[in-house]
C-alpha positions as CSV (number, residue, x, y, z in Angstrom):
1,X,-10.2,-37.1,-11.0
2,X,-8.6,-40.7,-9.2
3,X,-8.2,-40.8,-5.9
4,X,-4.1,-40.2,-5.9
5,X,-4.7,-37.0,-8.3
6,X,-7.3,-35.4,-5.5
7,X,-4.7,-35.9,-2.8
8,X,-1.7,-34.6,-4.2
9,X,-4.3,-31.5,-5.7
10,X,-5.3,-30.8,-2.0
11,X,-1.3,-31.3,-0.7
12,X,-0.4,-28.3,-2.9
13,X,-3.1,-26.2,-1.6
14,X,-2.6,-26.7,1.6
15,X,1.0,-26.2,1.0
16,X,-0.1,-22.7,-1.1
17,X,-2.6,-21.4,1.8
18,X,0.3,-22.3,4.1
19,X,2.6,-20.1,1.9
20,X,-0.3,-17.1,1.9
21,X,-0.2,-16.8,5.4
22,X,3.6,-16.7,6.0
23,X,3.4,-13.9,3.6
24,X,0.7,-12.3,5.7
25,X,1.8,-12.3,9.1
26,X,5.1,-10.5,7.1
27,X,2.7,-8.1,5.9
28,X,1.0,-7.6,9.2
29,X,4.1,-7.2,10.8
30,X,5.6,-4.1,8.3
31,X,2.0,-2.5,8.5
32,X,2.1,-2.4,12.0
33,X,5.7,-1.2,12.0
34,X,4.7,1.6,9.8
35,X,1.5,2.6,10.3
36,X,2.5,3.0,14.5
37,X,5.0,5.9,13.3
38,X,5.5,7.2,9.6
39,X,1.9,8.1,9.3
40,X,2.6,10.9,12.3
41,X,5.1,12.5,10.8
42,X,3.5,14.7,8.7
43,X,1.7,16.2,12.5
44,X,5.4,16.3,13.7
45,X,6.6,18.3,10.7
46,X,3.5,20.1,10.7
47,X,2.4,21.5,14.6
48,X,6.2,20.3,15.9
49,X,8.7,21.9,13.3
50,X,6.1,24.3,12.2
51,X,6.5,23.8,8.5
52,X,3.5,24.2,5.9
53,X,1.3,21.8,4.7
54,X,2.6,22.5,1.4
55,X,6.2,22.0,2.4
56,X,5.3,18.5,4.1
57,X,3.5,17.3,1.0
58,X,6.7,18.4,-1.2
59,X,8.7,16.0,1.2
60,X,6.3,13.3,1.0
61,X,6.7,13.8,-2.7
62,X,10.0,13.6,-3.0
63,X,10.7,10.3,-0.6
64,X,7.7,8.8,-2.2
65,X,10.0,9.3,-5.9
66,X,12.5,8.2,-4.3
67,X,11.0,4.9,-3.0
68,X,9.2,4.5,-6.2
69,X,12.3,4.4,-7.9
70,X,13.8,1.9,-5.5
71,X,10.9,-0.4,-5.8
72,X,11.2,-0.4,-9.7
73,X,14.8,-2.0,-9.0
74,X,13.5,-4.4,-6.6
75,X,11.5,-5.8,-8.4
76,X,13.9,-6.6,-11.6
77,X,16.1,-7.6,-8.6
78,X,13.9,-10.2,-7.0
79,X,13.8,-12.0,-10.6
80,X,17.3,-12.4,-10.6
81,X,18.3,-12.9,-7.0
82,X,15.8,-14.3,-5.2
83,X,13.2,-13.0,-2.9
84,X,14.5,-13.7,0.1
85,X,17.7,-12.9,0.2
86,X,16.5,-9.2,-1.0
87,X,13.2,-9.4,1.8
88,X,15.8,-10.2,4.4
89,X,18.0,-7.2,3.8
90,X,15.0,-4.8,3.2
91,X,13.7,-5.5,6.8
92,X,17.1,-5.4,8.7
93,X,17.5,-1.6,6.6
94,X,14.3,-0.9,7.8
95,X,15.1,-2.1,11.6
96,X,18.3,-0.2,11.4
97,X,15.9,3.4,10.1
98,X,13.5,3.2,12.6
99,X,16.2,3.5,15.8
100,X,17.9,6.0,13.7
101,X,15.0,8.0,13.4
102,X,14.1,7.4,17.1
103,X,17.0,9.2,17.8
104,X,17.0,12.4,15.7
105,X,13.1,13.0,16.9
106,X,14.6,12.0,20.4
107,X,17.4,15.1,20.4
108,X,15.4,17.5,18.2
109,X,17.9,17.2,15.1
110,X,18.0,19.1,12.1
111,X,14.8,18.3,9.9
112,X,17.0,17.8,6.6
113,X,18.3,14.6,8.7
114,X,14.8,13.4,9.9
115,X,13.5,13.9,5.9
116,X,16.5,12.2,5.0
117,X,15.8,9.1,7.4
118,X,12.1,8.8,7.0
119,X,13.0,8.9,2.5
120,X,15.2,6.1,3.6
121,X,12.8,4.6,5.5
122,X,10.3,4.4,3.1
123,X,12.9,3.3,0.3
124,X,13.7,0.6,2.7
125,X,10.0,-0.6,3.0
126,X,9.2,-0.4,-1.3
127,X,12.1,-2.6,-2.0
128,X,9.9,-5.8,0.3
129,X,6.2,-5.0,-1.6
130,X,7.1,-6.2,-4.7
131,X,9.1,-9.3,-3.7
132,X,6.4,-10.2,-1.3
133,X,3.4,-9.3,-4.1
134,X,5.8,-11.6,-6.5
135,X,5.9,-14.6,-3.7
136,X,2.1,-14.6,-4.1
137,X,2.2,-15.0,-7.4
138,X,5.5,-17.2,-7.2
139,X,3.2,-20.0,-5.0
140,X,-0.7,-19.5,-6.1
141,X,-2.3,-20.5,-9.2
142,X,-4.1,-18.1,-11.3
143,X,-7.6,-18.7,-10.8
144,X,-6.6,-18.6,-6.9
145,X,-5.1,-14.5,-6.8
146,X,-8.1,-12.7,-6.1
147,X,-8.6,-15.1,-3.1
148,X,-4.6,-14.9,-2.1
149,X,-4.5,-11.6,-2.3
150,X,-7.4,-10.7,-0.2
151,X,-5.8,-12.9,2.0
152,X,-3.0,-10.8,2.0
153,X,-4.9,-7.3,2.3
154,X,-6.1,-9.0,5.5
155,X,-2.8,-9.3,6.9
156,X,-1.6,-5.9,6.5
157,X,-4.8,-4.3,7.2
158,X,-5.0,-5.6,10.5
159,X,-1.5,-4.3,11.2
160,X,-3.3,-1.0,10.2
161,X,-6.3,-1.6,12.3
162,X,-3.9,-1.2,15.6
163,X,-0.9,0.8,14.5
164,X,-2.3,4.4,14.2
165,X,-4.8,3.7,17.6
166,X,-1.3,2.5,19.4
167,X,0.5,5.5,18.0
168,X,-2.1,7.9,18.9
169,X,-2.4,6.6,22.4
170,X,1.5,6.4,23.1
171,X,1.4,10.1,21.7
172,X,-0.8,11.2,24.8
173,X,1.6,10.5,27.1
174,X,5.0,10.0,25.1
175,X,7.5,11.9,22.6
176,X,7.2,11.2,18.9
177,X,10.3,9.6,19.3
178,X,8.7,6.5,21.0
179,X,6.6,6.0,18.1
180,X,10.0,5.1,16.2
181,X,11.3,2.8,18.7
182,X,7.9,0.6,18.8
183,X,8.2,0.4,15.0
184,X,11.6,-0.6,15.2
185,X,10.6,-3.9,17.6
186,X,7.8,-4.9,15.5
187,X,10.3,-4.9,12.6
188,X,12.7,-6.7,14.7
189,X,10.5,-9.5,14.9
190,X,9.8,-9.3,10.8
191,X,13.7,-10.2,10.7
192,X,13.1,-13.5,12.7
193,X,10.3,-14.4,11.1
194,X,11.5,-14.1,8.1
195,X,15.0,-16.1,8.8
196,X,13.0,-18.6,10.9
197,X,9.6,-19.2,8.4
198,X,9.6,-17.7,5.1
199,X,11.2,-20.3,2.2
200,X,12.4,-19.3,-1.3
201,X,9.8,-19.5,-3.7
202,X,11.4,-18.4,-6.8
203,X,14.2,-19.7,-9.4
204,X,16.9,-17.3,-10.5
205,X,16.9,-15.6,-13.6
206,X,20.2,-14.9,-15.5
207,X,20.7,-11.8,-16.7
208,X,22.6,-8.5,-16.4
209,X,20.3,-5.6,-14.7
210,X,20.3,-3.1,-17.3
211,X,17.8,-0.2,-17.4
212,X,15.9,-1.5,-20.4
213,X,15.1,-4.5,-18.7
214,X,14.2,-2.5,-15.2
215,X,12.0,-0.7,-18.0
216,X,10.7,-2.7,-20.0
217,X,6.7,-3.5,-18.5
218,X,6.5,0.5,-20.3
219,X,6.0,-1.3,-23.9
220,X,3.0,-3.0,-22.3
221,X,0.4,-0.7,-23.7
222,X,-2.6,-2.2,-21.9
223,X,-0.4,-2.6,-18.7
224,X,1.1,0.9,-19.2
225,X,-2.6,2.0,-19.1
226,X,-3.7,0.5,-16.1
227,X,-0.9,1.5,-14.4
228,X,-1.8,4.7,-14.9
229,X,-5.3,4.6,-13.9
230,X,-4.1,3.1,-10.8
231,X,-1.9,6.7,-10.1
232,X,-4.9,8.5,-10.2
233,X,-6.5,6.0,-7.9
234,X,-4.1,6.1,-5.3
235,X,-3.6,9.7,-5.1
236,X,-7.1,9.7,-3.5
237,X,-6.2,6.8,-1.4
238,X,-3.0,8.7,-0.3
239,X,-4.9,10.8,1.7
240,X,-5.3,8.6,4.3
241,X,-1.9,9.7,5.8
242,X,-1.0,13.4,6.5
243,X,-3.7,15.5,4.3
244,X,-6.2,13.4,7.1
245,X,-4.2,13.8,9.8
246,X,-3.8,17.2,9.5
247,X,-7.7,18.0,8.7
248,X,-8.8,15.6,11.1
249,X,-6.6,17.1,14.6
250,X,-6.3,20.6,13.4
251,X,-9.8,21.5,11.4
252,X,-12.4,19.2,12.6
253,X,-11.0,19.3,16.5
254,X,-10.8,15.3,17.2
255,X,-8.4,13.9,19.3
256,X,-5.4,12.1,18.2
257,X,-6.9,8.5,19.7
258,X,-10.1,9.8,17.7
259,X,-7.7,10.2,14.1
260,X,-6.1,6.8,15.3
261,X,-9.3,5.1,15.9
262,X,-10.6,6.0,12.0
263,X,-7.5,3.8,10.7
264,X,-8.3,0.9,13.7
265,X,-11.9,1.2,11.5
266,X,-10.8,1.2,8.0
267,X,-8.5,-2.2,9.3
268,X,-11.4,-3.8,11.2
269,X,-13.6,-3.8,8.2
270,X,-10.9,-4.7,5.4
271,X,-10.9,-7.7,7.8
272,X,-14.5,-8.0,7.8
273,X,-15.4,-6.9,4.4
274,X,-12.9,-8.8,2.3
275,X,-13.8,-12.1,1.4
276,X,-17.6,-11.2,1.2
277,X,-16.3,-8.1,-1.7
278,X,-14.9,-11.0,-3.6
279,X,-17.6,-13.2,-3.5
280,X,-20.2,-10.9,-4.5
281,X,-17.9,-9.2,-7.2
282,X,-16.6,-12.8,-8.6
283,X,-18.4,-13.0,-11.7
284,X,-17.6,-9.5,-12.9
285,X,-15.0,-8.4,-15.0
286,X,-11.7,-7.1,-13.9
287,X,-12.7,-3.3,-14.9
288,X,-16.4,-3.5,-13.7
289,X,-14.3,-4.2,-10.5
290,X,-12.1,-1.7,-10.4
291,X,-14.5,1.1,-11.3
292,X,-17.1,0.1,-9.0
293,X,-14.5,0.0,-6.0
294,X,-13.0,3.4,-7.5
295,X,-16.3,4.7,-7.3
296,X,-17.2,4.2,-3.5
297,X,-13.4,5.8,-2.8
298,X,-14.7,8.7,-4.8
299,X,-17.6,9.2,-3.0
300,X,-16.6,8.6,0.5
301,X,-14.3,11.6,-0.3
302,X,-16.8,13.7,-0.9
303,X,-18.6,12.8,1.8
304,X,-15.4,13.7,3.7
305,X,-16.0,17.4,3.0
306,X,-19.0,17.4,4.6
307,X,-17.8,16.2,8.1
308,X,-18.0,18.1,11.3
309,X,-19.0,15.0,13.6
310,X,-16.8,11.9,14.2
311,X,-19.6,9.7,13.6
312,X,-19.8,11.1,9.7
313,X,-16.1,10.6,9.7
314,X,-16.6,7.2,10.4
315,X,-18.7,6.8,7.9
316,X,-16.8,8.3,5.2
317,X,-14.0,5.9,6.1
318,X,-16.7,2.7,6.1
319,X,-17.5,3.7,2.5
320,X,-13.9,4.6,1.2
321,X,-12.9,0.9,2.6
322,X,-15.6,-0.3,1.0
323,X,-14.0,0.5,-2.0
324,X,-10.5,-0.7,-0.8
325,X,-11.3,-3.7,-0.3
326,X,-13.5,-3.7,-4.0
327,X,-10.5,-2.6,-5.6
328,X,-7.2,-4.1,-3.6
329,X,-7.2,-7.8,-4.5
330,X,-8.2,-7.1,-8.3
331,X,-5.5,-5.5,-9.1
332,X,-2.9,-7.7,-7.3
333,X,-4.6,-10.2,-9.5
334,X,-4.5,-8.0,-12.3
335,X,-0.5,-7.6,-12.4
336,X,-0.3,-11.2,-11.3
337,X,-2.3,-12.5,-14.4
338,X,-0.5,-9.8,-17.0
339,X,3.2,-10.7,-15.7
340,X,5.3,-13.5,-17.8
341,X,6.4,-16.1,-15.6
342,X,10.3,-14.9,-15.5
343,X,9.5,-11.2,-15.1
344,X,6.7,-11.5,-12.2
345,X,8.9,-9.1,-9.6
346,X,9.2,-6.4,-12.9
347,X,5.8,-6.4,-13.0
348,X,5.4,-6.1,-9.5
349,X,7.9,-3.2,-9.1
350,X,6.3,-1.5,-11.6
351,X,2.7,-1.8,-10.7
352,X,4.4,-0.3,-7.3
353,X,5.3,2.6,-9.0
354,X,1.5,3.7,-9.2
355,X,0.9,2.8,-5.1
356,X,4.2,4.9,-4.3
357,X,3.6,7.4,-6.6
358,X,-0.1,7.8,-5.8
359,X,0.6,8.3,-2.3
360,X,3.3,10.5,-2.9
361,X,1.4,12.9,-4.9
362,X,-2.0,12.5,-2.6
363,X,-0.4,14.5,0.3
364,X,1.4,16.9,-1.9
365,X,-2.2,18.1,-3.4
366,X,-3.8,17.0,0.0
367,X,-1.6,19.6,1.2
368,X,-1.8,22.2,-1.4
369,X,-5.8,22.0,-1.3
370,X,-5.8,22.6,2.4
371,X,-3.4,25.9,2.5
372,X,-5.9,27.1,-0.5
373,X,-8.9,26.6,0.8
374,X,-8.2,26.6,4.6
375,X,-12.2,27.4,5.6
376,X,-14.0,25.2,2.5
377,X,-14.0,21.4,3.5
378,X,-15.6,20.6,0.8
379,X,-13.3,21.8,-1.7
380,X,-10.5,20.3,-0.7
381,X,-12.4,16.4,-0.5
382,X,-14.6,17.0,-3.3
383,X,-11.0,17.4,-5.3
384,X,-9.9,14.7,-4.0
385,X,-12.9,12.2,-4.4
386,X,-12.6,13.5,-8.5
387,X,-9.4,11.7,-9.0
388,X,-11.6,8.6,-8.1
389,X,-14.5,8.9,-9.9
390,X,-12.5,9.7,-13.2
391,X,-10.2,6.8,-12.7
392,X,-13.0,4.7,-12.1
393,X,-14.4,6.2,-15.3
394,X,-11.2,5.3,-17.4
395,X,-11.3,1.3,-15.5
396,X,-14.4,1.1,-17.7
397,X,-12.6,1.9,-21.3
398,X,-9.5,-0.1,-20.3
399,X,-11.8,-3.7,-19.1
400,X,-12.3,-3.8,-22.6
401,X,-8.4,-3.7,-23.5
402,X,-7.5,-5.8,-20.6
403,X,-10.1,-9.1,-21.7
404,X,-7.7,-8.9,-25.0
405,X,-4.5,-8.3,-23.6
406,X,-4.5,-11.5,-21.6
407,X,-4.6,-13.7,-24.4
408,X,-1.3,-12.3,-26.0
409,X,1.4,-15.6,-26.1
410,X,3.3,-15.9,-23.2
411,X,0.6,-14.4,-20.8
412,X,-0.8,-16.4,-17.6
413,X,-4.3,-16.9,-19.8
């Protein structure tokens, strides 16, 4: 390579990395912002409202179909408008939420209003993943997304890190509603960010937004399949919200900084863990990948049942983010590589349809399992850590779909 060629080669890197870590201050930003209130109110519901564990899940159901269905759209809708105009309105909806929920947790309103909010909330928060998980893909080259989105794991995870040990402090001393209005600072300064920092990175596509094209990933068989897999993924990852919460406070007796302090972990060692996963997991296929990080989510489930100490809590969490951070990145990469060119937001919003609806359906049987079996730990986990260990199982069968699927014309080979 000349002289002139290395240069410019380096310029657009640095330009790229630059780009990467716009995107992941965003992302730190929105997990703070989140992860300070929403993953509370499943306790609020739950020891303030007095509703059933079962009932809390159904609502985290339903707003998680609801935001899953949002996020489909946003993605088609990032293709042809932009991402930033739609990343711009997402956040300032999302600002708006938080200080509405702030004030119906503030003057004990009716908790058809609150559910309302927080679906909104949550609606409000889908429609940004996939235009931000497109901009990566917009601005890094293939052989670069593993990397890039590791990159971008480390962002939000750190919001994660010290959201839920904030919100569990403030909650010692301070209403629920409080939690709300911290959220809805943080996301103020996502606005201004945003408007002062984040550039364009994608050319409009023409085209009217029908549902066939909002659709249309589903004749994807390979994708459709992973896609899949990933739901059954998540629903054990989903866990890390209310079904946790709840067991953690009400069944093993720790403190809320104590539940607060397990996400502060899991964050700290996404940041620490994440670039050496993907070095030592770089010359292995895609669904080696994803089985072996599906795997060590499974099993640090099960070890979940057994916990009575904080310190074996801990280290369930050290080896289910040991599998986050295995499993994360690859299949960012994974929708980034299978997604044409024109159609990379679709892809996106789709993919997200797994995430939301994983999580959705995590607290829902999170919940159900822990009204069933209220005095065996182990059954509700071991259920739980299942849903890992098969999908992990089925990322084995589809790797060997996946090395063909990439090839077809019109693919990022």
């Amino acid at each position: 390579m000349n002289p002139i060629a290395r240069l410019r080669r380096k310029a657009v890197s640095r330009r790229t990395q630059s780009g990467i870590w716009l995107i992941a201050i965003v992302g730190f930003l929105n997990s703070a912002a989140f992860s300070i209130s929403l993953p509370f109110i499943a306790l609020y519901l739950h020891d303030s409202r007095h509703m059933s564990m079962t009932f809390v899940g159904l609502i985290i159901l339903g707003s998680g179909a609801a935001s899953a269905i949002v996020q489909l759209y946003a993605g088609t809708l990032s293709d042809r408008l932009g991402r930033r105009p739609l990343l711009i309105t997402s956040v300032i909806a999302s600002t708006a939420l938080y200080i509405g929920l702030a004030l119906l947790v503030a003057t004990t309103a009716s908790v058809w209003l609150i559910v309302a909010l927080y679906t909104l909330v949550r609606c409000s928060l889908m429609m940004q993943r996939p235009t931000i998980q497109a901009m990566v893909v917009d601005i890094c080259p293939q052989e670069q997304l593993v990397k890039a989105n590791g990159i971008l794991r480390i962002g939000q995870n750190l919001g994660w890190a010290f959201g839920p040990a904030i919100g569990g402090y403030l909650l010692v001393s301070s209403p629920y509603s409080h939690l709300f209005v911290v959220a809805a600072l943080i996301s103020s300064a996502v606005i201004f960010f945003v408007f002062s920092a984040v550039k364009e990175t994608h050319q409009k596509v023409e085209g009217k937004l029908s549902i066939a094209r909002v659709f249309s990933a589903v004749h994807d068989r390979p994708f459709l399949l992973f896609v899949m897999l990933c739901v059954m993924l998540f629903l054990s990852m989903g866990q890390m919200g209310s079904t946790m919460s709840v067991f953690s406070v009400s069944r093993a007796g720790f403190s809320l900084e104590q539940y607060g302090s397990l996400f502060t972990i899991n964050g700290l060692l996404v940041v620490a863990l994440q670039y050496p996963a993907i070095h030592l997991t770089r010359n292995l296929s895609h669904g080696r990948v994803l089985a072996i990080g599906s795997f060590f989510c499974g099993l640090g489930w099960l070890v979940m049942g057994f916990v009575g100490s904080y310190l074996l809590a801990i280290s369930a969490i050290a080896i289910i983010t040991i599998g986050q951070v295995i499993v994360a990145p690859t299949s960012l990469a994974v929708v980034g590589k299978y997604s044409p060119s024109n159609m990379r937001g679709n892809y996106q919003g789709f993919f997200g349809i797994s995430e939301t609806l994983g999580v959705s359906l995590g607290p829902f049987l999170g919940g159900v399992l822990l009204d069933i079996f209220p005095r065996s730990n182990l059954s509700v986990w071991g259920t739980i850590g299942c849903c890992a260990l098969l999908a992990g199982i089925g990322f084995l069968f589809w790797g060997r779909t996946y090395s063909k699927a990439v090839a077809i014309p019109g693919r990022k080979a």
